[in-house]
N, C-alpha and C positions, 0 to 999 in steps of 0.2 A: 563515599560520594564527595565529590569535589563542585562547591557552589560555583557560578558563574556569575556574576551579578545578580539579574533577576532571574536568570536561566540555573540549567543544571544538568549536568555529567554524572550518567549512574552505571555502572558497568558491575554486572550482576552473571556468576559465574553458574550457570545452569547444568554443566555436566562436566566432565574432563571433555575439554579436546572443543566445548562450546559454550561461545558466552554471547552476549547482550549489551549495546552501548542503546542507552537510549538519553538523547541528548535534545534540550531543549532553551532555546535562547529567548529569554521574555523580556530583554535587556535593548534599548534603542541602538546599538553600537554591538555592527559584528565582532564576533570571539573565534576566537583561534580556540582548537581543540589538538593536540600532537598524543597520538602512542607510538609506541612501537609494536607495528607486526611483522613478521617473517615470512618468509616463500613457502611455508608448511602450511601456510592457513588460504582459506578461501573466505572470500568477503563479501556480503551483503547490504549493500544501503538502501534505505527505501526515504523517502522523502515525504514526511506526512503533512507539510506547511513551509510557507517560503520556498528558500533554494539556499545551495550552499556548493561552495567552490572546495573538491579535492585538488591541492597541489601536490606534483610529483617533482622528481630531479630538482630538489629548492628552487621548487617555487618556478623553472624553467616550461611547466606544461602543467595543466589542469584541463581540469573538467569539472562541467557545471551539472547540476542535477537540481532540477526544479521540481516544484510542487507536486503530486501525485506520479512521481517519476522515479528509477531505482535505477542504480549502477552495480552489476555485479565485475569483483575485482578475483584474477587469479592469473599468478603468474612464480610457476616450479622452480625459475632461474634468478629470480630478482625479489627483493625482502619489497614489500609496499606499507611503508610506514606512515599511519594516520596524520595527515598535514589538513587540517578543515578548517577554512573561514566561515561559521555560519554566519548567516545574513541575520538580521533584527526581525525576530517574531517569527524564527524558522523553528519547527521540530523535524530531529532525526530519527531511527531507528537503526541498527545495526544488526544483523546475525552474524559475527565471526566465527569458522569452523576450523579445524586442524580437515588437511587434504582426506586424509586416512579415515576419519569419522563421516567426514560426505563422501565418499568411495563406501564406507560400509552400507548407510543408506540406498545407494544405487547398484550394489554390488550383482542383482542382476537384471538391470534394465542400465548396463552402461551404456549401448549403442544410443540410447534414447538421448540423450544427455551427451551435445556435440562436443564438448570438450572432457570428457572423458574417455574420448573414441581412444585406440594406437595413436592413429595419425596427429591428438592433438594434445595428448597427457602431458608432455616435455615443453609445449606452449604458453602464451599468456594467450590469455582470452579476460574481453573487458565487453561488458555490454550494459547498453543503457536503455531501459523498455518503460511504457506509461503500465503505471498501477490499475490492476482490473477493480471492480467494486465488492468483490469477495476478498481479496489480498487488504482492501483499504479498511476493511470489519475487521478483519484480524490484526492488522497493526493497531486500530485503534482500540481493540484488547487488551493488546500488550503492554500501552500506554497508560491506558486508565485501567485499575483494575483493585479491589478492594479485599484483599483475602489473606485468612490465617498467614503470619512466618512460615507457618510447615507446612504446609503444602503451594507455597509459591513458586517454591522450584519446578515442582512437578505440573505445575498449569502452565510456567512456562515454557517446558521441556512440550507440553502439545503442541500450543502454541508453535514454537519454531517449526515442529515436524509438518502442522498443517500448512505454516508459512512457505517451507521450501516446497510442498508438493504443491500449492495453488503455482508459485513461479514456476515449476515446470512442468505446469496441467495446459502442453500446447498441443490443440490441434491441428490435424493437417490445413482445415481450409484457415486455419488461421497465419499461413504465409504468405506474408507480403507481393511476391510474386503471382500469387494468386489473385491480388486486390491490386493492380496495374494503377488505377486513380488515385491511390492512396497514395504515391510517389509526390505527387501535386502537394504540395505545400496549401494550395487555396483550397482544396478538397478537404484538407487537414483541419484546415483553422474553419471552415464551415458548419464540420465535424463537432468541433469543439464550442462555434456556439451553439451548437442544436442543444449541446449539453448544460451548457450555462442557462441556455431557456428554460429546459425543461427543471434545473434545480429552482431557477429565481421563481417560476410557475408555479412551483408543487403541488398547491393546494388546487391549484385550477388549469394544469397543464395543455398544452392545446393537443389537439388531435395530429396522426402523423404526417396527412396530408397538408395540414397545418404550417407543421412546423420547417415539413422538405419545400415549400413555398416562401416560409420566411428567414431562411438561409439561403435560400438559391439549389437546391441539391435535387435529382432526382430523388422520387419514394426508394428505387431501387438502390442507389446509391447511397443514402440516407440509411438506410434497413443496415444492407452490407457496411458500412462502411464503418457506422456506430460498431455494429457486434466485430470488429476487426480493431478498434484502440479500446474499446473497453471492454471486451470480450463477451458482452450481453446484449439484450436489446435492449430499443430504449425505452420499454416500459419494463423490462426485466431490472435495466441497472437505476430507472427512476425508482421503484421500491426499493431493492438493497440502498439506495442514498435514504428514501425517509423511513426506515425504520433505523436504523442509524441514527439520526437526526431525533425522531423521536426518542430512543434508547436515551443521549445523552441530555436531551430535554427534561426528562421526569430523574435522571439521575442528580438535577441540580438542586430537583425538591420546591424546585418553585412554581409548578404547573399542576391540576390532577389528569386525569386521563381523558378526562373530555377537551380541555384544553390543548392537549397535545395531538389529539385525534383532528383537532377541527384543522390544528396548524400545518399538519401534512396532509389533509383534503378529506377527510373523515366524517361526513355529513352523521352519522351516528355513531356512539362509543362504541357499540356492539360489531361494527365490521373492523373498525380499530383495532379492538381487542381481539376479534379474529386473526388478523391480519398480521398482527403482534407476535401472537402464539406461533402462526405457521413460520414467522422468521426466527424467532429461537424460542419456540417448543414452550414456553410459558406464557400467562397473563402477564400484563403492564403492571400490576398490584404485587402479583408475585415474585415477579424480576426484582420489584424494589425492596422486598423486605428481604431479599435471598443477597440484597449487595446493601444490607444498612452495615 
């Protein structure tokens, strides 16, 4: 591991052919981050906080990736060597694979997987999509995470597998083409506060008619448009955020579980702790003694 100021560079080799940057800048003054990678690998960045600048052809072209947002990099003809500015108080995550290893994963669902088709194998293909709330639980796994040396490889070798299948868990009505308003940039950022309300809300979120009134959005629109950048509803992906929230709450050891209940809208400990369980399958009591 290579420190960064306050930040830090950990590149953790999880299998032949697949590894792990996971990089974090807790330093007031962006950092440059350089490897080298080669045209044999396919790249994965996901952006868990801040944002941060890939530069290509020195420095000649970039690309920004912000906050709950991921850049997939692949390109068979040209090496795409790590050039990253991250910004102050950004975390990254990284999956890089050798081609031939992500080819064995899809080996037979290649059609599904548009640049694996004939017509695009010998291409580059670069894409940048917003993080769903199922994708953002798993990187913040990956990130935090408290377990034995020997078996860390192998939680992270899941980890990646479920990683790349939530990335390409797309449904049909989930194209764009299909959501014609979502073109609209103002439809987007309306989008985007319904979600800020409903996180800054949590404990007392407002109702849906509520909230399509104080964005401006139709219900219908509103409905569709959420389950279309974050792949859920919006009281599907307001839970996946607070149990989350709660998870690393009680993981800091400064809350008990009433407190943390009351602070994502949990008028009693006991639907809490229901509510706990159904998102990963344990008690709040139990989670925490299973990650001391």
């Amino acid at each position: 591991m290579e420190n960064i100021a306050q930040g830090s560079y950990d590149e953790i080799l999880v299998e032949d052919g697949i590894y792990i940057l996971k990089i974090q800048n807790e330093f007031d003054e962006p950092k440059l981050i350089e490897r080298e990678i080669d045209s044999t690998h396919i790249q994965f960045h996901f952006c868990l906080k801040g944002r941060s600048r890939f530069n290509f052809n020195e420095g000649n072209y970039y690309l920004e990736v912000n906050e709950e947002n991921s850049l997939l990099l692949y390109n068979t003809q040209k090496d795409l060597p790590l050039n990253l500015i991250v910004s102050p108080k950004s975390w990254l995550l990284s999956v890089v694979m050798t081609i031939r290893k992500f080819h064995s994963l899809f080996s037979n669902e290649a059609d599904y997987i548009p640049f694996l088709s004939d017509d695009n194998k010998e291409k580059k293909y670069y894409s940048q999509e917003m993080v769903s709330p199922a994708t953002a639980v798993v990187l913040s796994q990956m990130m935090n995470y408290n377990l034995h040396p020997s078996i860390k490889k192998l939680y992270l070798k899941g980890k990646v597998f479920e990683l790349i299948s939530l990335y390409f868990n797309k449904t049909q009505d989930a194209d764009l083409e299909q959501c014609p308003y979502l073109a609209d940039e103002d439809n987007v950022r309306r989008i985007k506060m319904a979600k800020e309300i409903m996180i800054s809300r949590m404990a007392e979120p407002p109702t849906l008619a509520e909230l399509s009134q104080e964005v401006g959005l139709s219900l219908k629109k509103l409905k569709e448009g959420f389950k279309q950048i974050y792949g859920d509803s919006v009281y599907g992906f307001l839970f996946e955020y607070k149990m989350e929230y709660a998870r690393k709450m009680l993981e800091t050891g400064k809350h008990n579980v009433n407190e943390v209940g009351l602070k994502v809208g949990y008028s009693t400990a006991s639907h809490f702790i229901s509510s706990f369980k159904k998102k990963f399958g344990t008690t709040p009591k139990k989670y925490l003694t299973s990650n001391v």
